[in-house]
N, C-alpha and C positions, 0 to 999 in steps of 0.2 A: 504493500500500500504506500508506504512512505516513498521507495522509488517511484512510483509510479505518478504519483504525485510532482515530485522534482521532476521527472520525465517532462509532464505536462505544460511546471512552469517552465522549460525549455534550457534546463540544465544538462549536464553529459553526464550522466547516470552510471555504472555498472553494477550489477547485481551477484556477487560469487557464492555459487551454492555449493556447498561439499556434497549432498549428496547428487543422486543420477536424474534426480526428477524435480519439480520445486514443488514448495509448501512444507516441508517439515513435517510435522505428525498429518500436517493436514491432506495425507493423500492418500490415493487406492491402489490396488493392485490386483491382478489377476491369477487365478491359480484353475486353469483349463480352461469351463465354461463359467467359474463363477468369480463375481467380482466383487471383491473386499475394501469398505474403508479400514486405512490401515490402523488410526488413532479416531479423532473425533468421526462424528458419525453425521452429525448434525451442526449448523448455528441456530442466532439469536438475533433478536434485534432487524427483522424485517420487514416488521407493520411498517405502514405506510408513509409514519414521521419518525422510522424506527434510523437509530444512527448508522448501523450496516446498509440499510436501502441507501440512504442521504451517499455514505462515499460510494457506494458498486454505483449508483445514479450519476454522481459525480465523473468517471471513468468511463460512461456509458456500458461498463461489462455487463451489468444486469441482463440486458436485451439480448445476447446470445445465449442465457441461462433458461433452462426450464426446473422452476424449482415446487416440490409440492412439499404441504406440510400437513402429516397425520391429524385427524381428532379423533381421539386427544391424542396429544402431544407425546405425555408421561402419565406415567400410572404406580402408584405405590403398593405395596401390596404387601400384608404383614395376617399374621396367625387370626387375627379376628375383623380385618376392615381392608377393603379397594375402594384407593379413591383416586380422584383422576383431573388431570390439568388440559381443559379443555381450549378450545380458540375462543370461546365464550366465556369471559372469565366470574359474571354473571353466575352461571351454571358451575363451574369450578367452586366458588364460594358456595352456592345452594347445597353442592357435592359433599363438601367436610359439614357445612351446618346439619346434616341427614346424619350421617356417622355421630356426629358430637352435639347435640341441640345444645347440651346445657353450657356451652361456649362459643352459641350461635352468633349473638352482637358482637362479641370479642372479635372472632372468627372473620367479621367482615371489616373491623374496624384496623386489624392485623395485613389484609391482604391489600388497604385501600394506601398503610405504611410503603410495604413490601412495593407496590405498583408506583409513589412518585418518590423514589430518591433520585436525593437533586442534591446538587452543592451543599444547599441549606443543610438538610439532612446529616451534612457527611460529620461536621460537628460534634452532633448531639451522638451520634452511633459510633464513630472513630474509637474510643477507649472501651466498647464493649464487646463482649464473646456474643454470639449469636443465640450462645444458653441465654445468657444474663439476659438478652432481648424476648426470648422465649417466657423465659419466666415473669416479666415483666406485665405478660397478656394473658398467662393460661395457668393454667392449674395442673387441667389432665396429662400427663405424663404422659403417655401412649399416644396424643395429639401433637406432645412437643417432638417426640420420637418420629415420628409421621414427617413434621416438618423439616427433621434433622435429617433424613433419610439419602434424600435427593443429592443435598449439597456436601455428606460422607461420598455418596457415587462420583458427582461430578467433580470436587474440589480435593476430597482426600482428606479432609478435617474433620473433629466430631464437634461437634456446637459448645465443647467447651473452650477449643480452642480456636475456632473459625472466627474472625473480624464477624461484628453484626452488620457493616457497612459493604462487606465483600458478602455476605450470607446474601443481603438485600440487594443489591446488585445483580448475583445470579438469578434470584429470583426473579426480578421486573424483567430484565433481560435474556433470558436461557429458558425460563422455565413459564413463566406468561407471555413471551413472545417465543420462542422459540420452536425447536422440531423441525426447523425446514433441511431440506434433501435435497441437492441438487441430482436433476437425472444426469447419468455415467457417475454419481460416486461425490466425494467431495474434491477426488484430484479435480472433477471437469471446473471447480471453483476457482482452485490453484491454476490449472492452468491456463483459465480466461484472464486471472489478471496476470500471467505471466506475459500472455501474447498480447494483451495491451499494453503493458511496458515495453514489449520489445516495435509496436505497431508504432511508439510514442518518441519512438528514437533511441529509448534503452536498450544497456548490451549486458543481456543472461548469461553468464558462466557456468554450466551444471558440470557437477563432479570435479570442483575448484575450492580446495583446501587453503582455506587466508590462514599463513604461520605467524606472522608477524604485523600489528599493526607500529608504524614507524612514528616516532615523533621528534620533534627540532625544534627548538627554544620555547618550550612549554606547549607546542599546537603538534595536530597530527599531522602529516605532510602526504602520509599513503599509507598503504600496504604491501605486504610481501604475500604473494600468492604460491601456491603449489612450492618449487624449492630456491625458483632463482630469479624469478619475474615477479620487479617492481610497478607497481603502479602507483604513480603520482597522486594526491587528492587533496582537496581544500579543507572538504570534511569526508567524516568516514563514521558511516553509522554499523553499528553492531546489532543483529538479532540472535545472536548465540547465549548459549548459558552465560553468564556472569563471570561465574570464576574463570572460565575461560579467555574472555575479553578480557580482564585484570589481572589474572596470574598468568595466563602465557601467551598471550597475545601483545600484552603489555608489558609485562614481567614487573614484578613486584618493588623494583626498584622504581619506579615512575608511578608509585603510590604514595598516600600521606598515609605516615604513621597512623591519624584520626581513622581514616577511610579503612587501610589494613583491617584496624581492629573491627570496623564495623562488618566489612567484610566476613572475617573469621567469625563471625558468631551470629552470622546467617544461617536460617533454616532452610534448605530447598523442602518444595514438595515432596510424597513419597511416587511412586510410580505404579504400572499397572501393567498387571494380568490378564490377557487378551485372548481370549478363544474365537474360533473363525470356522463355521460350521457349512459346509454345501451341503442342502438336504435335495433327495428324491423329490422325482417330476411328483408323486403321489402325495406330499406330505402336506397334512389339514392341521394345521395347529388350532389353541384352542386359544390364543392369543389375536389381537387384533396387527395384521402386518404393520409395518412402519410408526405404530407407539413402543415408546422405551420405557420398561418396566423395571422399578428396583423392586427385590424383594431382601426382605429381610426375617430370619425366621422368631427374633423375638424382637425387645423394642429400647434395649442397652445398645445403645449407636455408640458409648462409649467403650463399652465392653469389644464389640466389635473392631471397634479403631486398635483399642491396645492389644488384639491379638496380631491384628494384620501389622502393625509397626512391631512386632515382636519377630516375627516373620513365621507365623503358625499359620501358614495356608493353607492346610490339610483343615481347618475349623473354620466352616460355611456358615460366616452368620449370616452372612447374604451376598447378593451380587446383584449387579445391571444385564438388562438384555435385550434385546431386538431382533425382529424379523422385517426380513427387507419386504417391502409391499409386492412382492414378485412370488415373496414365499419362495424364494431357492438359496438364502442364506440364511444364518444366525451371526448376531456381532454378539456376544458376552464378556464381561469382566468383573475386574476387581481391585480393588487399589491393591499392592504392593511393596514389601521391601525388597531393597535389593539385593542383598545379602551377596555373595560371588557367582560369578561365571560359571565356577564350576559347580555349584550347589544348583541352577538351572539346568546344567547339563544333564544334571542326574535326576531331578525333578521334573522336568516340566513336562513328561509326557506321563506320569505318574499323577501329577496333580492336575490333570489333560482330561484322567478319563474320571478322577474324583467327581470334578466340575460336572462333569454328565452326569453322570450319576444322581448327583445333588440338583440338576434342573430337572431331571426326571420325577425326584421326589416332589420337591419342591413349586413347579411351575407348569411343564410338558410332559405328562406321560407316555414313555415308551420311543422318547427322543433319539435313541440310539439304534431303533430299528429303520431308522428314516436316513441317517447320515450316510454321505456318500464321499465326505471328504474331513478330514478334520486335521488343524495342526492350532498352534497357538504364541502368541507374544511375550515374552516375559521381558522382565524390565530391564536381563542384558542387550536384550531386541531392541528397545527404543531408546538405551543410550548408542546402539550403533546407529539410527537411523538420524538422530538429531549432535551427539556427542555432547547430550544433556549432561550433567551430571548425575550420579546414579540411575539414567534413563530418568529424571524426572517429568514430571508428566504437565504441573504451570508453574514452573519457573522458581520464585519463593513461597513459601507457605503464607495462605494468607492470612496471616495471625494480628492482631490489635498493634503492634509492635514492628509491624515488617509490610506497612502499606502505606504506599505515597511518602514515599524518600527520593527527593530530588535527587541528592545524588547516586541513584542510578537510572538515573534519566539522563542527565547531563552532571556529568563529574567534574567540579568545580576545578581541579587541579588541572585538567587536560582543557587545550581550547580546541572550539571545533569535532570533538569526538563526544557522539549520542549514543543510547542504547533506543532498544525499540523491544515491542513484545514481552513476554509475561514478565522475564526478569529484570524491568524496570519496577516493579511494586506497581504501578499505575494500573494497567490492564485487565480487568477481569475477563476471561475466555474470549472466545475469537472475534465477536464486535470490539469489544475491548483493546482487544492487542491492532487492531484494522484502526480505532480512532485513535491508537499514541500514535501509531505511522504516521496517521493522514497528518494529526497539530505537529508533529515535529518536521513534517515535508513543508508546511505553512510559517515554522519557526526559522526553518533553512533558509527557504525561497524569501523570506523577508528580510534576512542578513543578506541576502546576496541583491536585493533589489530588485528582483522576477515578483511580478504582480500577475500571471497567470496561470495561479493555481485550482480558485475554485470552477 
């Protein structure tokens, strides 16, 4: 987004991707006849004044997309209650007040929060955990659990540690707007705004390893690409993990002491367990295709969390899952530690066929007579595909403590070198990471004088 942006306002752009394809978790891939998103599945933030329509609108990529989005969207689904997040949000609310009367008012007066954070908002919710917000409105515990469920799947945190400002964030934007698909996968996403960058006069590098980014009297000057080829630059924006842009991209000598330390005592996210399911031309599930369903089999979301940070992935207290509206795949997961290389190696087709097992009980009966292909992602997978750190899955944890830090946006020490994407703190999921691009292409292009960005 961010290049594609400077592209427009008529800068000389280049874009170096280490891996073979662009977009980073945000892609698909093929295994025979069936075709797999490889990480996200979906975005957010499409409605009509939604901030993802505003920049793909902005770029004109929208119009080559055909995007559809399930109702519902998402669905929760725990040992005594299904409840479910519809495009009507209306009906979403009416949906928990049926499950829960006696936190009927609450219920509505909670989702009417959840729906406008705004700057205003960011204030009052910034020092609290997403518990602390919960508790604030409810009572019922198995209501609060319900609410906590989603953003364990999506985020990797349990509401005692999740920002209540990043909790409500995902919610307004992921989970009351959210669910859209682009048809071919999420690559065809990636790759419309790739081909708009490069339609825009941008020049893609796939399978272009940046070793070194360079600096000369406190500014960046370029990069060093693959092992011997310099490239010149004014500026140089980073989408990579963090520690990687500061400790070896940079190297730690071109660090302040202040920054080091804050550095070191950053949290990344944990990462995730990814199962990829081809099922038979025959197979009738009992789920609604293209809604994404978490289940959970009791209603300790923290309990849950501290087993999976523990790295006890043999113990299912729950997972995420999806059926592509085609009915010929399954996406499932589960957050993740990462423990080592080889501790996957030995596992994960072990804990491959656990996962069936447990959706069979749990969700699908009799799911393992239908599959036709089966393999899976573990989280030494998606640090080779991003070179995340521990294959992390958004960047830093988004914890009370570790959101909206300028300096990893723009690092006071260094002139002219940005971050972009989750490991800025800024960003919550992929609108999120698409509107720091777009403000920091509009913070560039107005340092340099280009008035032709929006």
């Amino acid at each position: 987004m961010c290049g594609c942006y400077l592209a427009k306002a008529g800068m000389k752009v280049l874009i170096a991707e280490q891996h073979h394809t662009p977009g980073g978790y945000c892609t698909s891939f093929r295994r025979g006849k069936y075709l797999f998103d490889a990480a996200p599945h979906c975005f957010g933030s499409y409605r009509e004044d939604g901030m993802m329509r505003k920049i793909l609108k902005g770029l004109d990529v929208d119009k080559g997309l055909k995007i559809h989005r399930p109702d519902p969207s998402d669905t929760v689904v725990t040992p005594d209650y299904r409840v479910s997040f519809y495009n009507d949000l209306d009906k979403t609310i009416q949906g928990f007040q049926e499950c829960f009367p006696h936190e009927g008012a609450t219920i509505k007066n909670f989702f009417q929060l959840l729906q406008n954070v705004d700057p205003q908002s960011f204030a009052a919710l910034r020092k609290l955990t997403f518990k602390q917000l919960l508790d604030q409105y409810f009572a019922d515990d198995k209501l609060k659990a319900i609410f906590s469920i989603p953003l364990l799947g999506i985020n990797g945190l349990p509401p005692s540690m999740l920002s209540a400002f990043v909790g409500a964030k995902l919610y307004s934007e992921f989970l009351f707007d959210g669910g859209y698909v682009p048809q071919g996968g999420m690559q065809a996403l990636s790759d419309a705004i790739a081909a708009r960058f490069q339609e825009m006069g941008g020049e893609l590098r796939l399978s272009t390893l940046v070793k070194k980014i360079s600096v000369q009297d406190g500014a960046v000057s370029g990069v060093m690409i693959n092992d011997n080829d310099f490239m010149p630059s004014r500026y140089v924006i980073s989408n990579c993990d963090a520690r990687q842009t500061f400790l070896n991209l940079l190297g730690k000598d071109a660090l302040t002491d202040e920054f080091s330390l804050t550095l070191e005592n950053m949290t990344p996210t944990m990462s995730n367990y990814i199962l990829y399911l081809g099922m038979s031309a025959g197979f009738d599930p009992p789920l609604n295709p293209g809604t994404f369903y978490y289940y959970l089999n009791d209603y300790n979301v923290e309990s849950a969390y501290q087993a999976i940070s523990k790295g006890n992935h043999s113990e299912y207290h729950g997972f995420a899952l999806r059926i592509s509206p085609d009915k010929s795949t399954i996406y499932t997961g589960m957050p993740a530690n990462y423990k080592s290389p080889l501790y996957w190696k030995r596992n994960k087709y072990k804990i491959l066929e656990r996962f069936i097992s447990k959706i069979e009980e749990m969700a699908i009966p009799r799911l393992s007579q239908n599959i036709l292909y089966k393999d899976a992602a573990t989280p030494h997978t998606l640090g080779r595909y991003t070179l995340n750190y521990h294959g992390a899955s958004y960047g830093w944890a988004g914890t009370p403590s570790q959101i909206i830090l300028s300096c990893f946006r723009k690092p006071p020490f260094i002139r002219n070198l940005y971050l972009v994407g989750h490991w800025t703190t800024f960003g919550v999921g992929i609108s999120g990471v698409a509107y720091v691009g777009f403000d920091t292409a509009l913070t560039i292009a107005k340092r340099a004088n280009k008035k032709n960005v929006l």
